[in-house]
C-alpha positions in Angstrom: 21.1 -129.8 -133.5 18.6 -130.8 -135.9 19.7 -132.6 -138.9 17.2 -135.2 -140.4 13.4 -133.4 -141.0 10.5 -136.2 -141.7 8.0 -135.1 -143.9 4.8 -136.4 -143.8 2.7 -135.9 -146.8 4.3 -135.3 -150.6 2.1 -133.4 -152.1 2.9 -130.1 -153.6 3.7 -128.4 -150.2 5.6 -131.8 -149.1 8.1 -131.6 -152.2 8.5 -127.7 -152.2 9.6 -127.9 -148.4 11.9 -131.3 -149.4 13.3 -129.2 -151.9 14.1 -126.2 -149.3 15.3 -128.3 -146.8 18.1 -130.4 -149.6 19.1 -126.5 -150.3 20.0 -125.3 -147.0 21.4 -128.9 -146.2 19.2 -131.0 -143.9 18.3 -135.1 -144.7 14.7 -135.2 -145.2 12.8 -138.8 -144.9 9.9 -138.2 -147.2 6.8 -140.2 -146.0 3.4 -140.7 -148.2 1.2 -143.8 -148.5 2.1 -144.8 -151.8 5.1 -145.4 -154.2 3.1 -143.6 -156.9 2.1 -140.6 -154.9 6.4 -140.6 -153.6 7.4 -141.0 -157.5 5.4 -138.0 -158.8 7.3 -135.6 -155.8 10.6 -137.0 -156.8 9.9 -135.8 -160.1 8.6 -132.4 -159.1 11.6 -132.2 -156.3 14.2 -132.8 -159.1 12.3 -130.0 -161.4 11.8 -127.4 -158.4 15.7 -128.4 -157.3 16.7 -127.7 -160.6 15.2 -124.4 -160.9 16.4 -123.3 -157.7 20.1 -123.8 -158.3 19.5 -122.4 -161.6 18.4 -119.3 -159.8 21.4 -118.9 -157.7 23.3 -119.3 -160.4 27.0 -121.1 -160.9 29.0 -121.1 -157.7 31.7 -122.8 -156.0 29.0 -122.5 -152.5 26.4 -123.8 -154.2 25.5 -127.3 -153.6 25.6 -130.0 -156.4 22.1 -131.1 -157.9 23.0 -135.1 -157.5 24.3 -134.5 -154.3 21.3 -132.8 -153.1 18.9 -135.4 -154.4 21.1 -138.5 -152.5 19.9 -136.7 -149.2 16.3 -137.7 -149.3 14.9 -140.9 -148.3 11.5 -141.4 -150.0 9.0 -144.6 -147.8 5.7 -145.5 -147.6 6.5 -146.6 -144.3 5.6 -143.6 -142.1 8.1 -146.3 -138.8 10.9 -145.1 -140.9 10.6 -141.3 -139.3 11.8 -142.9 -135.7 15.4 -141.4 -136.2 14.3 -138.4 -137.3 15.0 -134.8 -135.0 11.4 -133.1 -136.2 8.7 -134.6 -138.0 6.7 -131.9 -139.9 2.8 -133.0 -141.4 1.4 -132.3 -144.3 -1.3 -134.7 -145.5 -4.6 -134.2 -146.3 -6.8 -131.3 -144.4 -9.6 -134.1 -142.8 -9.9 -134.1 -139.0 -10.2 -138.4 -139.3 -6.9 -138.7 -141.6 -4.5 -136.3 -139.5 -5.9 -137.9 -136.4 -4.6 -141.3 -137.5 -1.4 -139.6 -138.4 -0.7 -138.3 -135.4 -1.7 -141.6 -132.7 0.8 -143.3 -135.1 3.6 -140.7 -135.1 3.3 -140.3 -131.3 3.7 -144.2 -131.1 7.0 -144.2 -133.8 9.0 -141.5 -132.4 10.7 -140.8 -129.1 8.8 -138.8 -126.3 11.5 -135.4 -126.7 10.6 -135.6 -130.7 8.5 -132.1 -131.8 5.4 -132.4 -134.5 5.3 -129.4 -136.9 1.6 -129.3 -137.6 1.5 -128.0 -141.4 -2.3 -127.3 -141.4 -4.9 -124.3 -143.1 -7.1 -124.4 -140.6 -7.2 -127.4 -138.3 -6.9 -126.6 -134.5 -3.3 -127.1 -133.5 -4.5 -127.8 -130.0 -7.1 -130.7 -131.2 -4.4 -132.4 -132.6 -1.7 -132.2 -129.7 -5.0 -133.7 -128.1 -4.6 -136.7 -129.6 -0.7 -137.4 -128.7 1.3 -137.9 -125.3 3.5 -134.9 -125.9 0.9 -131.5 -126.0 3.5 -129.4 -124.9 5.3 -130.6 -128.4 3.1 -130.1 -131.2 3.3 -126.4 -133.1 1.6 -125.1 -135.9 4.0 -124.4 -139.1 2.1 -122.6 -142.0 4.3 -122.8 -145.2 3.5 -121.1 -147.9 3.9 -122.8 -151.5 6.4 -122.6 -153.0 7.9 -122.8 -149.7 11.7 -122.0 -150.7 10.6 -119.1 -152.5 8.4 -117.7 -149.4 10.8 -115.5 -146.5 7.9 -115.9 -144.0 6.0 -118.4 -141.8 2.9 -118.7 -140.2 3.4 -120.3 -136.5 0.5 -120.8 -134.6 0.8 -121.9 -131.0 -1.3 -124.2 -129.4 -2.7 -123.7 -125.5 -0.4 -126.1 -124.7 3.2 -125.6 -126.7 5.7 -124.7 -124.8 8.5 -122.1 -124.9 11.2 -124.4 -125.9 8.8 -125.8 -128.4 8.2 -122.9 -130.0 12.0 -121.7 -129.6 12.8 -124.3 -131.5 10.9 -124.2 -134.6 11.9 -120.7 -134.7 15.4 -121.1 -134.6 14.6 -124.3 -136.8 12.7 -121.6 -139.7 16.0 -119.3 -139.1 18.2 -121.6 -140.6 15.8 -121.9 -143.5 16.2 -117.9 -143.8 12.8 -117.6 -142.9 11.1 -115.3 -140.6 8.3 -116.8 -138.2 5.0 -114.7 -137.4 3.7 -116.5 -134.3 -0.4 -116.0 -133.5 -2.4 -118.2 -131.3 -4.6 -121.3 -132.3 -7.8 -120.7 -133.8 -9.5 -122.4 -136.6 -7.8 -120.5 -139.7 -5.5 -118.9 -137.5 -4.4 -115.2 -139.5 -3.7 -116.4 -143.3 -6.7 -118.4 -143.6 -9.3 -117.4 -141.7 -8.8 -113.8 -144.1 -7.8 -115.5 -147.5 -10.2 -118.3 -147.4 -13.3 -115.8 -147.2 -11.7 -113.8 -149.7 -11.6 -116.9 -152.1 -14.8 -118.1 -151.9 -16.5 -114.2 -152.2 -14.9 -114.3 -155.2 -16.2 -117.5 -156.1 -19.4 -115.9 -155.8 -18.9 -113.4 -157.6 -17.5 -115.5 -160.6 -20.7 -117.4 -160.1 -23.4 -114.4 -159.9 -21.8 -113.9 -163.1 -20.7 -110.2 -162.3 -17.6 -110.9 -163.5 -15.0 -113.4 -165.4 -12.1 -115.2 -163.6 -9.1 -113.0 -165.3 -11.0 -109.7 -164.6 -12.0 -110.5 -160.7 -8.1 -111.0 -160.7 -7.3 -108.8 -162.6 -8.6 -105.9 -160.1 -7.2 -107.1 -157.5 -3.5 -107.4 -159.2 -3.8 -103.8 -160.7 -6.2 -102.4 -158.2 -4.7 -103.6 -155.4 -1.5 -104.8 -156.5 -1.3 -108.3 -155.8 1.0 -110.6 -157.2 -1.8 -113.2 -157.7 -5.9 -112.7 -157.8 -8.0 -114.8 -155.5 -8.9 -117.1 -158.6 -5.3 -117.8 -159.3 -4.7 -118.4 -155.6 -7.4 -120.9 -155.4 -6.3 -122.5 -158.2 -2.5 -123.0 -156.9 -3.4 -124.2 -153.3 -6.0 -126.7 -155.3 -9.8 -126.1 -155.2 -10.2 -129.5 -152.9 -7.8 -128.0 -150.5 -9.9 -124.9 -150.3 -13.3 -126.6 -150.3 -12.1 -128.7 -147.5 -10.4 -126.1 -145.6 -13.8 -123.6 -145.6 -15.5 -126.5 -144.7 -13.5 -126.7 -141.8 -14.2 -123.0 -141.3 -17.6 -123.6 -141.2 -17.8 -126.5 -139.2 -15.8 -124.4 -136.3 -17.6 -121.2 -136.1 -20.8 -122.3 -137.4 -21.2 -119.0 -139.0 -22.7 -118.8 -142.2 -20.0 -116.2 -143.9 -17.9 -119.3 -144.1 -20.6 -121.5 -146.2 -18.5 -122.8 -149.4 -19.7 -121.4 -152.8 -21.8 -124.1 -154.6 -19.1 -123.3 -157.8 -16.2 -124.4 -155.8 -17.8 -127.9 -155.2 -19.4 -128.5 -158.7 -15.9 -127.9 -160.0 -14.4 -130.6 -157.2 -17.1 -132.6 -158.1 -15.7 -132.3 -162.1 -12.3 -133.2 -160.6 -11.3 -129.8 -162.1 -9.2 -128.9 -158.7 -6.4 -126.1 -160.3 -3.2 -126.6 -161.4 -2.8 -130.0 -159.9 -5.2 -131.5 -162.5 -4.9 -128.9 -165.5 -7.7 -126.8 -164.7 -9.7 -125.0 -162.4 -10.9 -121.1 -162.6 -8.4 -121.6 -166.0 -7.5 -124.0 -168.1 -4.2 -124.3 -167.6 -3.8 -126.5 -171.2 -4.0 -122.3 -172.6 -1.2 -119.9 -171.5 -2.5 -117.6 -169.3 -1.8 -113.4 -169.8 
């Protein structure tokens, strides 16, 4: 039975999956490189933690928010992970930093331990390349925020096996979440469609044919979406995207997946979405 999750990588899909994993009572071991970086996602753990029992509103069930917090380890040290049952990765979408991650995690933990590979578009079966344990290594595609979202993205690599993939399934089950499984290909399902839908309408924001709120704008009242393609961007972060379609691109070699010049410039700015106060918006403004 699994019982302690690592988490490698507290960034804003690290802390949102801490955060859902406190709730439905698991010990996570919180793992990022510094104690900055692990300070800022304690903060936004206790805020999202707080919100979430808020939610549920006042019940004898429901969990106390002190108590909660006291089951999370928070290192810089990514040896402490060795104890724990499933180590799930979240870092930075680069081929050179997740390779690093994962030689070292396959020396730390035990040879039965599964890696949860939380990637955008990575291959899931490059990375199990890299490890001693191919038949362990399963792609697990949260969404953010991840204890809002009923739904999972599971991509299986050539070589994962059955009882690999039955456990993370019965693992995303306890979470109350239901897991979509597809098979591994750069960008899988969700990203292989959103990302190209992203950066078109980065293009289109940049031929000018339109403004930020009114490309999303049609496609919340048009289409009914709960968020446009702009806003989307803008709450994944515009590095993350840049990086991802870069992947995208580097994969299929196909020049549908080139990354609009407007994405980069605003990189470039370091205007990268709601992480840094603007992106598409200025998020300093209330949005309507």
């Amino acid at each position: 039975m699994l019982k302690k999750i690592g988490i490698i990588g507290a960034g804003n899909i690290g802390s949102s999956m801490a955060v859902d994993l406190l709730l439905n009572g698991y010990h996570v071991k919180l793992v990022d490189v510094t104690d900055d970086a692990l300070m800022a996602a304690r903060i936004k753990i206790d805020q999202e933690l707080k919100f979430a029992l808020l939610m549920r509103g006042r019940s004898k069930e429901n969990p106390n928010h002190e108590k909660l917090l006291a089951d999370i380890e928070a290192t810089t040290q990514m040896e402490d992970t060795e104890d724990c049952d499933l180590i799930i990765e979240n870092v930075y979408e680069d081929w050179a930093v997740k390779e690093k991650v994962y030689r070292r995690l396959d020396q730390i933990c035990p040879p039965h331990i599964c890696f949860g590979v939380n990637t955008s578009c990575i291959s899931v079966t490059k990375l199990a390349g890299v490890t001693s344990r191919r038949d362990k290594i399963v792609g697990v595609h949260f969404m953010n925020p991840v204890n809002l979202m009923p739904t999972v993205e599971v991509m299986r690599g050539i070589h994962t096996s059955d009882n690999t993939l039955d456990l993370i399934i019965q693992f995303l089950a306890t979470l109350n979440k239901e897991a979509i499984v597809v098979q591994d290909f750069p960008g899988f399902v969700s990203n292989r469609i959103s990302h190209l839908f992203i950066n078109e309408a980065a293009f289109v924001y940049q031929d000018n044919v339109a403004s930020a709120r009114d490309i999303d704008k049609i496609f919340k009242k048009c289409f009914f979406h709960k968020m446009g393609p702009l806003e989307t961007a803008d709450l994944i972060g515009l590095d993350t995207v840049m990086k991802s379609i870069d992947v995208l691109y580097e994969s299929y070699k196909d020049p549908k997946f080139r990354c609009c010049p407007v994405i980069r410039r605003m990189v470039d700015a370091g205007h990268l979405g709601r992480k840094t106060g603007k992106g598409f918006y200025d998020y300093n403004i209330n949005l309507q």
